[in-house]
MMTF fields as JSON, N, C-alpha, C and O atoms, coordinates in Angstrom:
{
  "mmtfVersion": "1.0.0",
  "mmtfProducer": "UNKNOWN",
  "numBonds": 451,
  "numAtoms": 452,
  "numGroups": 113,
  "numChains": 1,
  "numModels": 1,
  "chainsPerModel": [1],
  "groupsPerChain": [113],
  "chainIdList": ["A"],
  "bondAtomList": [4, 2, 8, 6, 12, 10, 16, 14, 20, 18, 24, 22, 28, 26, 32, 30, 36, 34, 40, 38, 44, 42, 48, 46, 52, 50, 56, 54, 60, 58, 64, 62, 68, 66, 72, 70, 76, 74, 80, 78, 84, 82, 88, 86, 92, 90, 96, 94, 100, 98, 104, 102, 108, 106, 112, 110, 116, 114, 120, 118, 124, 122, 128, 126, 132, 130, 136, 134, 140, 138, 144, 142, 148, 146, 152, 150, 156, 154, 160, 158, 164, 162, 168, 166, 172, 170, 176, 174, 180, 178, 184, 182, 188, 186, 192, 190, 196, 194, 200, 198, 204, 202, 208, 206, 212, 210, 216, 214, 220, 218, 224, 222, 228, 226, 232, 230, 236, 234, 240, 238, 244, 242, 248, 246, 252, 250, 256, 254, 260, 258, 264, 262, 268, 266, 272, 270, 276, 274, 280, 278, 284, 282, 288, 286, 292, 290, 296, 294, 300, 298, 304, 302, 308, 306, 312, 310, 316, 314, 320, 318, 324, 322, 328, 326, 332, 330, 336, 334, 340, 338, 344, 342, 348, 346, 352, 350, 356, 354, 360, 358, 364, 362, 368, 366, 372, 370, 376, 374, 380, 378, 384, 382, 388, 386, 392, 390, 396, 394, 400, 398, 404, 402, 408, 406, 412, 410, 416, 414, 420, 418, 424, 422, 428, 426, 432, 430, 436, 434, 440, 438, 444, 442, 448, 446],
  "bondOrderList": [1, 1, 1, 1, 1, 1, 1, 1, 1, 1, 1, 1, 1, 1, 1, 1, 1, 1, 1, 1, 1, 1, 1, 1, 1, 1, 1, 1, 1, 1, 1, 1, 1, 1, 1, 1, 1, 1, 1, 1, 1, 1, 1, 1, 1, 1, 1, 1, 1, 1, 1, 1, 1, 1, 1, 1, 1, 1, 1, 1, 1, 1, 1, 1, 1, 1, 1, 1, 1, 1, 1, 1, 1, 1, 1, 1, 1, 1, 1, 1, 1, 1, 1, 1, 1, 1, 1, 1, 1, 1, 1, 1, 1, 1, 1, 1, 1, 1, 1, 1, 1, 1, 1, 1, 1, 1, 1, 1, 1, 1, 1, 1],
  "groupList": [{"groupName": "UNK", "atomNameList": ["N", "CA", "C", "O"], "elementList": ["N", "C", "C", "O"], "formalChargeList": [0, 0, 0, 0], "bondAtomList": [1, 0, 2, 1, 3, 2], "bondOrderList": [1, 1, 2], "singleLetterCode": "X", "chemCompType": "L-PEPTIDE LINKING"}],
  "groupTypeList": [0, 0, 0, 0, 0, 0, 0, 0, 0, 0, 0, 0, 0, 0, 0, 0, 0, 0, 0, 0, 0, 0, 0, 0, 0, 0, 0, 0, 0, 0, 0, 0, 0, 0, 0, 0, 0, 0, 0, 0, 0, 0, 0, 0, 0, 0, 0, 0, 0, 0, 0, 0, 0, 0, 0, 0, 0, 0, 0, 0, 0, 0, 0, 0, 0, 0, 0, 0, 0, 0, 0, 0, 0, 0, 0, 0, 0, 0, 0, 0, 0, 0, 0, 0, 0, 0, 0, 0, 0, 0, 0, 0, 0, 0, 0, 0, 0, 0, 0, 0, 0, 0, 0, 0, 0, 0, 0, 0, 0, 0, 0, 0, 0],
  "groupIdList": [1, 2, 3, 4, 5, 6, 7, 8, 9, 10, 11, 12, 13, 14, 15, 16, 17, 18, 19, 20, 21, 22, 23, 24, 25, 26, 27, 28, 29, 30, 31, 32, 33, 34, 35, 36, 37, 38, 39, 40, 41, 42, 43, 44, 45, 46, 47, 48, 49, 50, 51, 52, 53, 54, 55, 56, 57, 58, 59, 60, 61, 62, 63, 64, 65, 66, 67, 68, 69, 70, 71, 72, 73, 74, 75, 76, 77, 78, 79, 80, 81, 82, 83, 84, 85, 86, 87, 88, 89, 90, 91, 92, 93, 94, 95, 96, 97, 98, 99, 100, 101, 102, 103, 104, 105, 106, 107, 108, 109, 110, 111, 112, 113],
  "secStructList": [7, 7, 2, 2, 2, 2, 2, 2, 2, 2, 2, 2, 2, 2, 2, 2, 2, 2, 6, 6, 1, 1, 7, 2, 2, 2, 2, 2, 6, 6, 6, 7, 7, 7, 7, 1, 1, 7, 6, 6, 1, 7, 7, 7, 2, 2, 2, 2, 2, 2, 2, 2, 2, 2, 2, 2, 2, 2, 6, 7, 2, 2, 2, 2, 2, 2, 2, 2, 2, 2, 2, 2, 2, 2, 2, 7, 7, 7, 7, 7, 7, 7, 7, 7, 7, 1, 1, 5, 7, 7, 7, 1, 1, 7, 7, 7, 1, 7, 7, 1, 1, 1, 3, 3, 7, 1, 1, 1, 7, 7, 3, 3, 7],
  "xCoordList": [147.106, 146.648, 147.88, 148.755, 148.028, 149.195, 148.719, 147.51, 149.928, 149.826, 148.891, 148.197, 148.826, 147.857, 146.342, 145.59, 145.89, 145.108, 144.629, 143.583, 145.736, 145.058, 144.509, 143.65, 145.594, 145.551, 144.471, 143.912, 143.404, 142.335, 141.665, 140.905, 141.564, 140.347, 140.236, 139.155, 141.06, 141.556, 140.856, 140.198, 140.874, 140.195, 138.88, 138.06, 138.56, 137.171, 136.343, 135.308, 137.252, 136.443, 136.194, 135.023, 137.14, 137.141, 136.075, 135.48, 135.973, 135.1, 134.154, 133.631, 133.288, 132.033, 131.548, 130.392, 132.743, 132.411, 132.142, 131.474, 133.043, 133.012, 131.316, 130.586, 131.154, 129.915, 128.805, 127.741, 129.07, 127.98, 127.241, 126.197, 127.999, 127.07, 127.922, 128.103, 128.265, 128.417, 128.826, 129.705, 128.442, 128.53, 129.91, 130.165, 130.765, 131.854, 131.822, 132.681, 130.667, 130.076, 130.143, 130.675, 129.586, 129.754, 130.994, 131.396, 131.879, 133.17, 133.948, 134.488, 134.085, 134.845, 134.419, 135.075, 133.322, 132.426, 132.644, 132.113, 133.485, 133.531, 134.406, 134.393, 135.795, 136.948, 137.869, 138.973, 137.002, 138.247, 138.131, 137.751, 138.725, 138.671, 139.787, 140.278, 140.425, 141.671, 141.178, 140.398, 141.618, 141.009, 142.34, 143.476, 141.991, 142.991, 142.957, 143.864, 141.759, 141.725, 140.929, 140.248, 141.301, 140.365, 138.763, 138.469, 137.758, 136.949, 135.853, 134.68, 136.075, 135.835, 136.013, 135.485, 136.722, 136.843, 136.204, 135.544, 136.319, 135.783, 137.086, 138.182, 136.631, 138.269, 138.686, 137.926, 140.279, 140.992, 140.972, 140.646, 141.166, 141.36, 142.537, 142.305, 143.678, 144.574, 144.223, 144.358, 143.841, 143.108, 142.015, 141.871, 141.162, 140.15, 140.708, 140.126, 141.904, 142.311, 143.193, 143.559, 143.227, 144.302, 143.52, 143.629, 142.573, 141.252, 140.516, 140.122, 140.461, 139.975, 141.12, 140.566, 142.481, 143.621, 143.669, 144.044, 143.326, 143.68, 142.106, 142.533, 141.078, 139.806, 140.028, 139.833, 140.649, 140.613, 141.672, 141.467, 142.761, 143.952, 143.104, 143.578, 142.294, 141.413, 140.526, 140.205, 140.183, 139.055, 137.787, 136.99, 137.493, 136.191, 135.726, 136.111, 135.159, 135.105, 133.594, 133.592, 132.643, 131.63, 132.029, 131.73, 132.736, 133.295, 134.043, 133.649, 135.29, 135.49, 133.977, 133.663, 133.507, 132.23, 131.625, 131.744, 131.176, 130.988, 131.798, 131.454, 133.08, 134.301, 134.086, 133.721, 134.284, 134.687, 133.58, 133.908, 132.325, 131.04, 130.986, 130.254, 131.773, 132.044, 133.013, 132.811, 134.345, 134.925, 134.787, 135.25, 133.995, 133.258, 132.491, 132.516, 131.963, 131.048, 131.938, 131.809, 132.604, 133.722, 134.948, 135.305, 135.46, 136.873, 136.598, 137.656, 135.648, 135.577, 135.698, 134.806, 136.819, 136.436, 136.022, 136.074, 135.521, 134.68, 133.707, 132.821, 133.424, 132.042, 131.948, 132.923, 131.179, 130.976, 129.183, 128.046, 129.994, 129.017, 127.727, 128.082, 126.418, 125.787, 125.77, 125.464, 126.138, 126.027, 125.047, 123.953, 125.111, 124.593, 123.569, 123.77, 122.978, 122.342, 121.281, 120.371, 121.281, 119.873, 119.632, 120.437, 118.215, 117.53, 117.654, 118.186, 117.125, 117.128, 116.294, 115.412, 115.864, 115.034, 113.786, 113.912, 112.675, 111.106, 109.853, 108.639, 111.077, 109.772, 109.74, 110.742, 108.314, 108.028, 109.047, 109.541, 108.976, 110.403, 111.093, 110.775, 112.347, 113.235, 113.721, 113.274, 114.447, 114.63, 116.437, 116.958, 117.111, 118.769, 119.481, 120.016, 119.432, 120.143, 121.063, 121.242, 121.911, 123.348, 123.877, 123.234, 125.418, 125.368, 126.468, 125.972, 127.309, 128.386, 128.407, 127.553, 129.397, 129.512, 128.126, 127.69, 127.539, 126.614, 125.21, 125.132, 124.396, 123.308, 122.604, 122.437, 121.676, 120.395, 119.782, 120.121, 118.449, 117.169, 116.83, 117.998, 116.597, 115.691, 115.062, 114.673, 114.484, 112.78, 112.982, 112.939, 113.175, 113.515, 114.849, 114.986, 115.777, 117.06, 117.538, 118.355, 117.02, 117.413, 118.609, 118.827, 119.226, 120.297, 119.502, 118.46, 120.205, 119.322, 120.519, 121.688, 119.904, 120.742, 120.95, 121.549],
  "yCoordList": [176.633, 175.26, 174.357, 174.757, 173.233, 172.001, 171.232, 171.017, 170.511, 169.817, 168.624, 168.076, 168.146, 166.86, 167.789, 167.392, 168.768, 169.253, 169.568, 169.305, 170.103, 170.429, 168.468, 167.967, 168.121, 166.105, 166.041, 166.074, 165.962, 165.229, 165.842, 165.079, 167.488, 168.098, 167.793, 167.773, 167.643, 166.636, 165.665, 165.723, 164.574, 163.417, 163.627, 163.022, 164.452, 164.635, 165.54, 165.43, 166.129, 166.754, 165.456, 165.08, 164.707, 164.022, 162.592, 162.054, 162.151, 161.438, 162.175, 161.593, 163.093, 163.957, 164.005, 163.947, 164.13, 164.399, 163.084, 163.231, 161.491, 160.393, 160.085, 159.9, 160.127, 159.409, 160.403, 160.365, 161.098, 162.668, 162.941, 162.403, 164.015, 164.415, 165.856, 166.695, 165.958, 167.476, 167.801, 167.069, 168.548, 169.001, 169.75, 170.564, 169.24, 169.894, 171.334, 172.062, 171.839, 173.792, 173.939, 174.952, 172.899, 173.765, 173.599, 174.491, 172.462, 172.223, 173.448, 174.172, 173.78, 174.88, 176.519, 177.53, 176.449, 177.817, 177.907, 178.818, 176.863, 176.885, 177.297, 177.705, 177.478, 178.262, 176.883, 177.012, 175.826, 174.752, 173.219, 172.061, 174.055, 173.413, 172.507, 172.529, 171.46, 170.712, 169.444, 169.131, 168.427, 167.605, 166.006, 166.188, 165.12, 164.173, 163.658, 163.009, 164.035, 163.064, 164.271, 164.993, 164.259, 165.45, 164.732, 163.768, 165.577, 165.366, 165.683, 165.6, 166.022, 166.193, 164.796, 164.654, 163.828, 162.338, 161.733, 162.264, 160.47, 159.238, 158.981, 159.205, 158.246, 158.301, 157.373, 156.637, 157.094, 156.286, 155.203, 155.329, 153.966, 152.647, 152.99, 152.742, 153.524, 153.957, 155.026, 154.841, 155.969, 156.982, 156.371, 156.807, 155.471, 155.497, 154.512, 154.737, 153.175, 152.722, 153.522, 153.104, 154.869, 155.461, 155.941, 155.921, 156.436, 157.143, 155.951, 156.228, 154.835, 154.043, 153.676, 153.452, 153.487, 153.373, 154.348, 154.245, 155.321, 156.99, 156.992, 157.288, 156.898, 156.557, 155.751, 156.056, 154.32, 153.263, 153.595, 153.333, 154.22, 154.585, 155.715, 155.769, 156.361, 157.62, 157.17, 157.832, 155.757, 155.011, 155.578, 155.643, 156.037, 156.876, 155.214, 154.854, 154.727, 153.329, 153.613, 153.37, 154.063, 154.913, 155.099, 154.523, 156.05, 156.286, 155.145, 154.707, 154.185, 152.97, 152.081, 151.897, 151.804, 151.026, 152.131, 151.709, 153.225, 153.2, 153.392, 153.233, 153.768, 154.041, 152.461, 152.361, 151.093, 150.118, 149.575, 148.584, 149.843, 149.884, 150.658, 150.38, 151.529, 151.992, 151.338, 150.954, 151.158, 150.297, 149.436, 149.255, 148.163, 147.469, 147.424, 146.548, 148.32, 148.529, 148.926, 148.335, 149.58, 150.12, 149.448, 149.533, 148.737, 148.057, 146.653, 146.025, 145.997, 144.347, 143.607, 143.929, 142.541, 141.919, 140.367, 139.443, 140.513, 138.916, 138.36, 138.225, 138.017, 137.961, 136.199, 135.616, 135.456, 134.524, 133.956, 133.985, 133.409, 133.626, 132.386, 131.836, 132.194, 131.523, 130.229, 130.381, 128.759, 127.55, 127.461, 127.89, 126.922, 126.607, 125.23, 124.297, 125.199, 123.95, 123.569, 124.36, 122.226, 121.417, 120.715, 120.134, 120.531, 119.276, 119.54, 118.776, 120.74, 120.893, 120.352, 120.011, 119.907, 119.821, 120.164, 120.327, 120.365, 121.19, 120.487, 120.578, 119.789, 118.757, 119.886, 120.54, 120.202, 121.184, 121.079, 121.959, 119.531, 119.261, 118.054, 116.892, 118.669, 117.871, 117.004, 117.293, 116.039, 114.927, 114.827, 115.045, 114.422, 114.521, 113.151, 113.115, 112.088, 110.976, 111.247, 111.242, 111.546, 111.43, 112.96, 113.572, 113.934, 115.434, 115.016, 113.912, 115.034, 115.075, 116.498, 117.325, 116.802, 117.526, 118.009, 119.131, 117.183, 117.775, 116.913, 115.685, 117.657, 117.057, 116.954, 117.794, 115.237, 115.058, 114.906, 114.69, 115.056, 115.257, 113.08, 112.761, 112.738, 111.364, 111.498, 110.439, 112.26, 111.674, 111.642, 110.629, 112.721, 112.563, 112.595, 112.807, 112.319, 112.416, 113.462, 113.271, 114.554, 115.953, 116.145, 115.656, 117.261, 118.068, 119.391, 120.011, 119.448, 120.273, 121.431, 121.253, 122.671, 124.104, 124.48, 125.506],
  "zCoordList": [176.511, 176.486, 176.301, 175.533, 176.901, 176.666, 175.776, 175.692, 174.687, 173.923, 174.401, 173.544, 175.85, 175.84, 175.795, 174.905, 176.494, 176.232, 174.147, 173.555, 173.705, 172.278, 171.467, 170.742, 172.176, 171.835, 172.373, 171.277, 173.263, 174.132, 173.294, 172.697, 172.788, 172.246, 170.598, 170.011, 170.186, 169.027, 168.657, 167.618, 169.461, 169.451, 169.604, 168.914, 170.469, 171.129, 169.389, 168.733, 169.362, 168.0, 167.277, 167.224, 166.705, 165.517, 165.813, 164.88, 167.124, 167.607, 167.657, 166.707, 167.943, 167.417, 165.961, 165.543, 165.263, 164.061, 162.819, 161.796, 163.352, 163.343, 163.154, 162.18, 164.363, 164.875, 164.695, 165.312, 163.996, 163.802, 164.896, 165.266, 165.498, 166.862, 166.556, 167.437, 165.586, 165.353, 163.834, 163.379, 163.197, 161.421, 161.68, 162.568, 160.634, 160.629, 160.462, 160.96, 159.641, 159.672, 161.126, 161.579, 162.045, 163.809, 164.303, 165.05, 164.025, 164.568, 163.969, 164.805, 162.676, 162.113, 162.59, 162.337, 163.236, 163.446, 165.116, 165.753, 165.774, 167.278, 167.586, 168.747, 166.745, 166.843, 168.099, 168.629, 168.204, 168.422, 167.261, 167.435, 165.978, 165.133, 164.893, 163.764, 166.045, 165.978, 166.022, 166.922, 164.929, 164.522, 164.261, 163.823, 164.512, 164.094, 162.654, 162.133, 162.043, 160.15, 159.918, 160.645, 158.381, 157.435, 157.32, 156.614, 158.314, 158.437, 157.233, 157.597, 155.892, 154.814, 154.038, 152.936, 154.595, 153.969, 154.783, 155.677, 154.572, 155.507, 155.99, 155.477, 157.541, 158.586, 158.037, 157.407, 158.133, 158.098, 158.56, 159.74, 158.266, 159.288, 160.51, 161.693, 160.094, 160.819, 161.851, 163.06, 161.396, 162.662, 163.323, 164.465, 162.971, 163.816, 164.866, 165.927, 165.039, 165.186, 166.731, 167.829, 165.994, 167.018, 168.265, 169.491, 167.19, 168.4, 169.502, 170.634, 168.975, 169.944, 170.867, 171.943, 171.021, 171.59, 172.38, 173.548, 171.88, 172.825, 173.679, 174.795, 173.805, 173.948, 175.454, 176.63, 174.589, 175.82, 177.256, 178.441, 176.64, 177.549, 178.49, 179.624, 178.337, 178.746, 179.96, 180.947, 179.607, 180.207, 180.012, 180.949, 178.782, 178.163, 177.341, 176.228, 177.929, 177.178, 176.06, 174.853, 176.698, 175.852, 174.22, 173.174, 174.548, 172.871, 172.585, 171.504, 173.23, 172.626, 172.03, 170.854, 172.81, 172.569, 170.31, 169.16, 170.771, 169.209, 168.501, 167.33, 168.695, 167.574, 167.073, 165.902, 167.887, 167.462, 166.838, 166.185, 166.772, 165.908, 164.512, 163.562, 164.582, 163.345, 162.591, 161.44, 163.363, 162.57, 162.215, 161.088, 162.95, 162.696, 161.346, 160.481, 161.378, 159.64, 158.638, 157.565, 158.701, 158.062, 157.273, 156.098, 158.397, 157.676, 158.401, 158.417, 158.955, 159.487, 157.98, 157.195, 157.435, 156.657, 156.724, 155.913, 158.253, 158.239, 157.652, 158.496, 156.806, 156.05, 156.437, 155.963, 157.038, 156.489, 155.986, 156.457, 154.582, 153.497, 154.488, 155.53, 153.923, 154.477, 153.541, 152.358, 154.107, 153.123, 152.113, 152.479, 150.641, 149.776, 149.867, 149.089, 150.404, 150.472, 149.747, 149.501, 149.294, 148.72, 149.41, 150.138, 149.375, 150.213, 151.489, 152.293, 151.781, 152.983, 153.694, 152.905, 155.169, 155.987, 156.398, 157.612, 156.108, 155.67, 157.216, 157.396, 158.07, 158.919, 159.699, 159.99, 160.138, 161.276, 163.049, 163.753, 163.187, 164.269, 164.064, 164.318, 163.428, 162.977, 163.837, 164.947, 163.886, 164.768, 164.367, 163.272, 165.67, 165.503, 166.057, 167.165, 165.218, 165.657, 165.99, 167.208, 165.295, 165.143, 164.868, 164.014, 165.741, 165.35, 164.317, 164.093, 163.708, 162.604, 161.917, 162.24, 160.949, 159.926, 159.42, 159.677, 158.763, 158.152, 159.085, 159.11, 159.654, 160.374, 159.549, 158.665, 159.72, 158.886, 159.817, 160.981, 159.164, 160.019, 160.726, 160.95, 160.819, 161.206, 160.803, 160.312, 160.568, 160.052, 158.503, 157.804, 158.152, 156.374, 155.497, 154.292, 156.479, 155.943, 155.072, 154.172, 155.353, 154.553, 155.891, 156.999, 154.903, 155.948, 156.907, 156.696, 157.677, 159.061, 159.07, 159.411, 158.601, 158.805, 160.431, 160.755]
}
């Protein structure tokens, strides 16, 4: 076997085992147990990072598509929080004079989420 070969089957394990579509008891029991991260931890930001790079260069976009869903859940630290608001807006159809910063309703001058 060539090193890009043991590399492709590598990835291919560790993306199986990622996304659980195989128990590491069957990956270790298949006798092609070559792996890019100790699949006994949770992956790395750095490996999974690599695997989607090696993935995309492949044009296996499939596995890009859920590697980056995992990472996604994993290491995304976008959070944005949802505004604190009082006096909110309660009219069944709110009405929009004017759009600005903070929208009020017309009809009752509450703020409009």
């Amino acid at each position: 076997m060539t090193d890009e070969q043991y590399i492709h089957i590598a990835m291919l394990n560790s993306f199986n085992v990622v996304t659980g579509k195989i128990s590491i008891e069957d990956l270790l029991y298949s006798g092609l147990n070559m792996v890019i991260h100790l699949p006994s931890e949770d992956i790395e930001e750095e490996k999974l990072l690599i695997m989607i790079a090696y993935f995309e260069k492949e044009e296996m976009y499939e596995e890009c598509i859920e590697l980056r869903k995992i990472y996604d859940e994993k290491f995304s630290e976008i959070t944005i929080p949802k505004p604190v608001v009082k006096n909110i807006c309660d009219c069944k159809k709110p009405t929009i004079p004017k759009y600005s910063r903070s929208v009020r309703c017309g009809t009752c001058n509450k703020q409009i989420i």
